[in-house]
C-alpha positions as a Python dict, from the first residue, in 0.01 Angstrom:
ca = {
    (1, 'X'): (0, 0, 0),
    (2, 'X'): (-316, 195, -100),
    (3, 'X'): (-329, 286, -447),
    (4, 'X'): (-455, 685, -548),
    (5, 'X'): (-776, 652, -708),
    (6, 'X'): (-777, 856, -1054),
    (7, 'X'): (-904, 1245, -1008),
    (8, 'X'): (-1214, 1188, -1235),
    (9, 'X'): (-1361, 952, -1474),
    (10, 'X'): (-1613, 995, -1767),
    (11, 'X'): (-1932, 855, -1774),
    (12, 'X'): (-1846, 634, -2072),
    (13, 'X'): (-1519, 534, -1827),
    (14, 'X'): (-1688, 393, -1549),
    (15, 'X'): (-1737, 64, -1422),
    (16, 'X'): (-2090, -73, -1474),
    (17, 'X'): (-2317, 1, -1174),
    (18, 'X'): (-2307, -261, -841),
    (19, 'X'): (-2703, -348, -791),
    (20, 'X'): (-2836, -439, -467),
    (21, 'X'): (-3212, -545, -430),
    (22, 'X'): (-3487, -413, -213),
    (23, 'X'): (-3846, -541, -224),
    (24, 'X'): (-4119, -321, -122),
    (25, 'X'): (-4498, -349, -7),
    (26, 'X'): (-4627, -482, -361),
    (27, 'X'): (-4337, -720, -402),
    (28, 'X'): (-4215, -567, -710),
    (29, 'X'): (-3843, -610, -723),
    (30, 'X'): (-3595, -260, -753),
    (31, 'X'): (-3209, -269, -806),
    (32, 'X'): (-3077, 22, -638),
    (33, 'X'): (-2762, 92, -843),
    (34, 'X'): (-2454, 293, -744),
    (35, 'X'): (-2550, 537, -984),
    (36, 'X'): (-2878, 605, -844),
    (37, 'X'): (-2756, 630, -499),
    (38, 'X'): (-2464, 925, -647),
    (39, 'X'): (-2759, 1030, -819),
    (40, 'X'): (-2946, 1063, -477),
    (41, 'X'): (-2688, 1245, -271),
    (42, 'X'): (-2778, 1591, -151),
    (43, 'X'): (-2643, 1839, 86),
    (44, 'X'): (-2670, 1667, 453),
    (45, 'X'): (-2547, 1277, 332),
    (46, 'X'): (-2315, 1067, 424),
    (47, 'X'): (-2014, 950, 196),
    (48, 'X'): (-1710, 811, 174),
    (49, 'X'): (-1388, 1069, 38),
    (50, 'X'): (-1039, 931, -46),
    (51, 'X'): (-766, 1177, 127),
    (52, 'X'): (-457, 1174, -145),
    (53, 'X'): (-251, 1276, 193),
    (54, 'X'): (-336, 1013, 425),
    (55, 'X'): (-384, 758, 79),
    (56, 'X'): (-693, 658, 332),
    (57, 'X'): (-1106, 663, 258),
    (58, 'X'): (-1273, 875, 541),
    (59, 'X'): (-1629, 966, 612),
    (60, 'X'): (-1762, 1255, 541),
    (61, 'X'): (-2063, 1494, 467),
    (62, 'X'): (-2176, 1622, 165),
    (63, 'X'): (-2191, 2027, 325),
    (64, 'X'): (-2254, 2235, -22),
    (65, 'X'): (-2311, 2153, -378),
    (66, 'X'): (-2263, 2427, -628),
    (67, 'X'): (-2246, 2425, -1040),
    (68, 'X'): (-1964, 2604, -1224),
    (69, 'X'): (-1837, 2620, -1595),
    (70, 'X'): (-1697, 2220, -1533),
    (71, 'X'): (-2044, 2109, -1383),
    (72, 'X'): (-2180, 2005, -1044),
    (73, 'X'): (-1945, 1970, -749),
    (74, 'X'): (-2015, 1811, -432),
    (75, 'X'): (-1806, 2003, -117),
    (76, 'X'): (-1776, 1744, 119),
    (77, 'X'): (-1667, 1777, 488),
    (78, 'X'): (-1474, 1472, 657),
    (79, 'X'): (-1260, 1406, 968),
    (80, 'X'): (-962, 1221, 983),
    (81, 'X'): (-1039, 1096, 1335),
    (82, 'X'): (-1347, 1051, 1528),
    (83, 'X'): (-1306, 1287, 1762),
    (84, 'X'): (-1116, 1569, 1562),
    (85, 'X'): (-1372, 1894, 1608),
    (86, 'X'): (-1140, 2027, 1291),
    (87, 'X'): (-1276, 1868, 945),
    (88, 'X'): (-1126, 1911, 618),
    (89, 'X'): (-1283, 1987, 324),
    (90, 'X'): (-1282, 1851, -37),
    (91, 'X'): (-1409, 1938, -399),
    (92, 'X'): (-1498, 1654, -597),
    (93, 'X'): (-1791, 1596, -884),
    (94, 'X'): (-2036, 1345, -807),
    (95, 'X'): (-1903, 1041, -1035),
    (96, 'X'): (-1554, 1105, -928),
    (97, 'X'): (-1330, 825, -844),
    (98, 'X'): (-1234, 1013, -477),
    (99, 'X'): (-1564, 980, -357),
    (100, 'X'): (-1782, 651, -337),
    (101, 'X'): (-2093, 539, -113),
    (102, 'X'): (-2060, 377, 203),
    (103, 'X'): (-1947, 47, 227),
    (104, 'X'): (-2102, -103, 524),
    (105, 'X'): (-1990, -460, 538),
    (106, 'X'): (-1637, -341, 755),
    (107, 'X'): (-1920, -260, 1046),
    (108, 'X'): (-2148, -524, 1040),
    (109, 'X'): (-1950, -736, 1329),
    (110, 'X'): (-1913, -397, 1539),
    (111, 'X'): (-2115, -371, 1871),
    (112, 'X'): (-2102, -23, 1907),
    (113, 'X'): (-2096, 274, 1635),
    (114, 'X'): (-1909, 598, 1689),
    (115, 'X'): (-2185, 856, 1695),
    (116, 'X'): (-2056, 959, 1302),
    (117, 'X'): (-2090, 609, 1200),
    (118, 'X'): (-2428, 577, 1409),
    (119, 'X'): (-2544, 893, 1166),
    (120, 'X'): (-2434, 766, 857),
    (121, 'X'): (-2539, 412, 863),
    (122, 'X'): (-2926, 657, 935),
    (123, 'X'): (-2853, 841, 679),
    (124, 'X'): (-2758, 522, 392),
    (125, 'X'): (-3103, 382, 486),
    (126, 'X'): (-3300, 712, 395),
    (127, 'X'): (-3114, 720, 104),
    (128, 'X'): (-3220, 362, -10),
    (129, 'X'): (-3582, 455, 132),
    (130, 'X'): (-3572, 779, -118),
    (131, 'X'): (-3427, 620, -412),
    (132, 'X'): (-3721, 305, -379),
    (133, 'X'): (-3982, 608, -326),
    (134, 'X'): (-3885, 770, -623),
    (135, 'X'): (-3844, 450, -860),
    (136, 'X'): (-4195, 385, -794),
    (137, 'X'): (-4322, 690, -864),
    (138, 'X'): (-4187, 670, -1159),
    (139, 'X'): (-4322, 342, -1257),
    (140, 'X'): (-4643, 448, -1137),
    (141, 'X'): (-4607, 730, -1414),
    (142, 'X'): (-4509, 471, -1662),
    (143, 'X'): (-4754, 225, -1614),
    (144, 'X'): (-5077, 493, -1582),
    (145, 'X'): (-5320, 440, -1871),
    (146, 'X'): (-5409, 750, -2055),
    (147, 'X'): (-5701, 949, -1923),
    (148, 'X'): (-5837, 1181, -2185),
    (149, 'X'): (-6041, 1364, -1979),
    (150, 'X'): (-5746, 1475, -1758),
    (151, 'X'): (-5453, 1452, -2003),
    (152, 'X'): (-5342, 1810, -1918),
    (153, 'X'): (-5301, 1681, -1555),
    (154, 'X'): (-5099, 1380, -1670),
    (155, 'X'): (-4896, 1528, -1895),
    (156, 'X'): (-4778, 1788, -1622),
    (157, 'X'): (-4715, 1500, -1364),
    (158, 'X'): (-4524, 1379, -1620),
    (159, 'X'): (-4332, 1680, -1694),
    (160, 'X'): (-4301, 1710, -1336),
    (161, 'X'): (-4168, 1367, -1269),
    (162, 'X'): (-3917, 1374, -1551),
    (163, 'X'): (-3742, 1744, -1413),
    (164, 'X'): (-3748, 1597, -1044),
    (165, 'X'): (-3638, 1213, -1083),
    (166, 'X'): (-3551, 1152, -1433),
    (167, 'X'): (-3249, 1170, -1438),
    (168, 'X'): (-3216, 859, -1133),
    (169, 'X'): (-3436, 643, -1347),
    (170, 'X'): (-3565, 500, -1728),
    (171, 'X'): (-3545, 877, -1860),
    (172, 'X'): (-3565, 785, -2162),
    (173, 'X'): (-3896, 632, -2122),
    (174, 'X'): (-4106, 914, -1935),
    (175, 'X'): (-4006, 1115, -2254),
    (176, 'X'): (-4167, 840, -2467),
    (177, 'X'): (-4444, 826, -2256),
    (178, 'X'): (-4420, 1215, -2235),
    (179, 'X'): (-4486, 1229, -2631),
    (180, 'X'): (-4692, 994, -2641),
    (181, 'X'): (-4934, 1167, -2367),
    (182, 'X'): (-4890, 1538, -2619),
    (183, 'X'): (-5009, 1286, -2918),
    (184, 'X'): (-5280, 1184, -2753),
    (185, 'X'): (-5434, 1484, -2681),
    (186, 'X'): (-5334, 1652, -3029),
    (187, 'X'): (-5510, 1343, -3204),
    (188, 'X'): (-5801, 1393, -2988),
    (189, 'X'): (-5853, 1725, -3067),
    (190, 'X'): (-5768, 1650, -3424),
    (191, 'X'): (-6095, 1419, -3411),
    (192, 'X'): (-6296, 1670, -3266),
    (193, 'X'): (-6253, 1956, -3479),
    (194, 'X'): (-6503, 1896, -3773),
    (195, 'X'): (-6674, 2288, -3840),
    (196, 'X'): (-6555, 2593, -3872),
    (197, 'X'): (-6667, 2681, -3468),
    (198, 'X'): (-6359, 2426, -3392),
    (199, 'X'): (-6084, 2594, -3546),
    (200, 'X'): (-5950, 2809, -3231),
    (201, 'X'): (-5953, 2495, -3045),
    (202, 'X'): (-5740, 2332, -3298),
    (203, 'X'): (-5478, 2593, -3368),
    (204, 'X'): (-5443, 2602, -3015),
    (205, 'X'): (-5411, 2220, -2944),
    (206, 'X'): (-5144, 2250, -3216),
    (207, 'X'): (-4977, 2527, -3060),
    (208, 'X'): (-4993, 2375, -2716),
    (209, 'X'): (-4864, 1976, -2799),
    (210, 'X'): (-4758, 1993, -3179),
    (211, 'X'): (-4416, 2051, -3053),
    (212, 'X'): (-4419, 1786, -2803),
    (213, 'X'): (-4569, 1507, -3050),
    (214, 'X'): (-4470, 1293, -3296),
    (215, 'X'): (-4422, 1439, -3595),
    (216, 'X'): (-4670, 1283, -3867),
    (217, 'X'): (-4948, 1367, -3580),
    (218, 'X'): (-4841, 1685, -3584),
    (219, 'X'): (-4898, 1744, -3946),
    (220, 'X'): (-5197, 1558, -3956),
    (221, 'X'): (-5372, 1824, -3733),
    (222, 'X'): (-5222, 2112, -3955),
    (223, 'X'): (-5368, 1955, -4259),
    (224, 'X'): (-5713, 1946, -4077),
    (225, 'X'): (-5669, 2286, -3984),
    (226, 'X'): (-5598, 2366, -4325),
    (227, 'X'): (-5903, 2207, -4463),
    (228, 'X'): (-6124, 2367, -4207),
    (229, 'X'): (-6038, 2686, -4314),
    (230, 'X'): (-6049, 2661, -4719),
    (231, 'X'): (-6397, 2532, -4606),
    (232, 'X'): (-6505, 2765, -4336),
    (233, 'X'): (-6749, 2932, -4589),
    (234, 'X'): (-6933, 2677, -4702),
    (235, 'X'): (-6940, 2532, -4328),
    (236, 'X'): (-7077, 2838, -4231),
    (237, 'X'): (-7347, 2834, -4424),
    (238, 'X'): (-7453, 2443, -4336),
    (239, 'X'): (-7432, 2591, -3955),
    (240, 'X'): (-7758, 2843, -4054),
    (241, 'X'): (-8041, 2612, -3927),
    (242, 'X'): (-8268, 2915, -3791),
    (243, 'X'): (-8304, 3262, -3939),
    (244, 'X'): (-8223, 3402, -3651),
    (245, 'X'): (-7883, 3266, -3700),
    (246, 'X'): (-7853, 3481, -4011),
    (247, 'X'): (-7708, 3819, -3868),
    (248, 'X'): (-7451, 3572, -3668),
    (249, 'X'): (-7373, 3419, -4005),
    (250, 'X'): (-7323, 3761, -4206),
    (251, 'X'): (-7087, 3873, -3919),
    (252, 'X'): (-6857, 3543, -3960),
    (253, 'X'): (-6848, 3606, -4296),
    (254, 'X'): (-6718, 3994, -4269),
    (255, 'X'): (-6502, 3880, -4008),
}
C-alpha cells in the first residue's frame, strides 16, 4: 500500500538535499542537488506528481506557474495512462511533497521509451545541462578579481547574476562579493577625492555605493566629504597657480 505524501512541507521541514555529481570541461566538480533542480523547473519540464486518487506518482508537465497571496505555484499537467489524450491537472508549490523530480533508475533496463518518457528523460538532461551552466557562471562571478577600471560593469553582472540565479546557488556569497565590489569603488573614490574640484564626484560615489557598502567605508567617505568642504576655501585658493585663474576663483567663491 502506497502511503499519501503530506500536502506541503516547510523549508526548515525538508529532508536534506540528494546530490548527484557532474564534471564538466575544466574538471571542476558540481553537486546538482534536488533543490537546485526544483529550483530549475520552468513552464515546459518534466516532473513527477503524486495523484491522492490513484495513491500513484505520474508524469507530468509543468504547463503554468503563477504567484498568489500563498506564493509560487507550479500547474502541472499529467496523464494517468500513456495514451489518454485527456490530462488532469494539479496545483502544487514547488517544494511540495506531491511533486518530486524524475526518478530514472525504474527505466534504465527498458529498451524502448513511450514517446512521454522519450521527452522527459530530454528534458531531465537539459535541466542538469542548465543547472551546471548556471553554477558556473556563478563561480565565474565569484572567483573574478576586482577590476577598478570597470567596476560599474562588474558590479551590474553581479547584480545581474544574483536576480537571475541566486537563488539556485551560494546567494549568500554574490551579496558578499556584491558589497564588497560597492566598497571597492566607494574607497577608490574616497582616495581620489583630495581638492575641492572632487567633491561632486564624491557625493555622488556616496550616493551611488554608500548604501551598498560596508558601513565604516561608508562613513569614511562622508567624513572626507566633510573635510573637503570646511576646506574648500582655502583649497581654492592653493588651486590659483595663474592669474588668469583669478576670475574662475572669485566665481567659486560667490558660488
Amino acid at each position: 500500500m502506497v502511503n499519501t505524501p503530506p500536502k506541503c512541507a516547510p523549508e526548515e521541514l525538508r529532508s536534506p538535499p540528494k546530490a548527484d555529481k557532474y564534471k564538466i570541461r575544466d574538471d571542476y566538480e558540481i553537486k546538482i542537488t534536488e533543490d537546485m533542480i526544483r529550483l530549475a523547473w520552468k513552464v515546459g519540464s518534466w516532473v513527477e506528481v503524486f495523484s491522492n486518487t490513484k495513491r500513484k506518482w505520474y508524469l507530468g508537465q509543468v504547463v503554468k506557474n503563477f504567484l498568489d497571496t500563498e506564493g509560487e505555484w507550479l500547474d502541472i499537467l499529467y496523464y494517468q495512462r500513456e495514451r489518454n489524450r485527456q490530462g488532469m491537472k494539479k496545483e502544487v508549490q514547488r517544494f511540495c511533497k506531491d511533486v518530486r523530480p524524475i526518478n530514472q533508475s525504474t527505466w534504465k533496463n527498458r529498451i524502448y521509451l513511450p514517446p512521454k518518457m522519450a521527452r522527459a528523460a530530454e528534458n531531465q538532461k537539459e535541466i542538469h545541462r542548465d543547472v551546471r551552466k548556471s553554477v558556473k557562471t556563478i563561480n565565474a562571478c565569484l572567483e573574478r578579481p576586482i577590476d577598478r577600471a570597470n567596476i560599474d560593469h562588474q558590479i551590474k553582472e553581479c547584480q545581474k547574476v544574483i536576480e537571475e540565479l541566486g537563488q539556485l546557488h551560494l546567494e549568500d556569497r554574490l551579496r558578499q562579493k556584491l558589497k564588497f565590489l560597492n566598497g571597492s569603488a566607494l574607497e577608490e573614490a574616497t582616495k581620489k577625492a583630495r581638492r575641492h574640484l572632487d567633491i561632486i564626484a564624491l557625493k555622488k560615489a556616496i550616493a551611488q555605493y554608500g548604501a551598498f557598502s560596508h558601513p565604516v567605508l561608508e562613513t569614511r567617505a562622508k567624513e572626507k566629504l566633510k573635510t573637503l568642504q570646511t576646506n574648500r576655501y582655502h583649497s581654492m585658493i592653493n588651486s590659483v597657480l595663474n592669474p588668469k585663474d583669478i576670475p574662475k576663483d572669485q566665481k567659486l567663491k560667490r558660488d
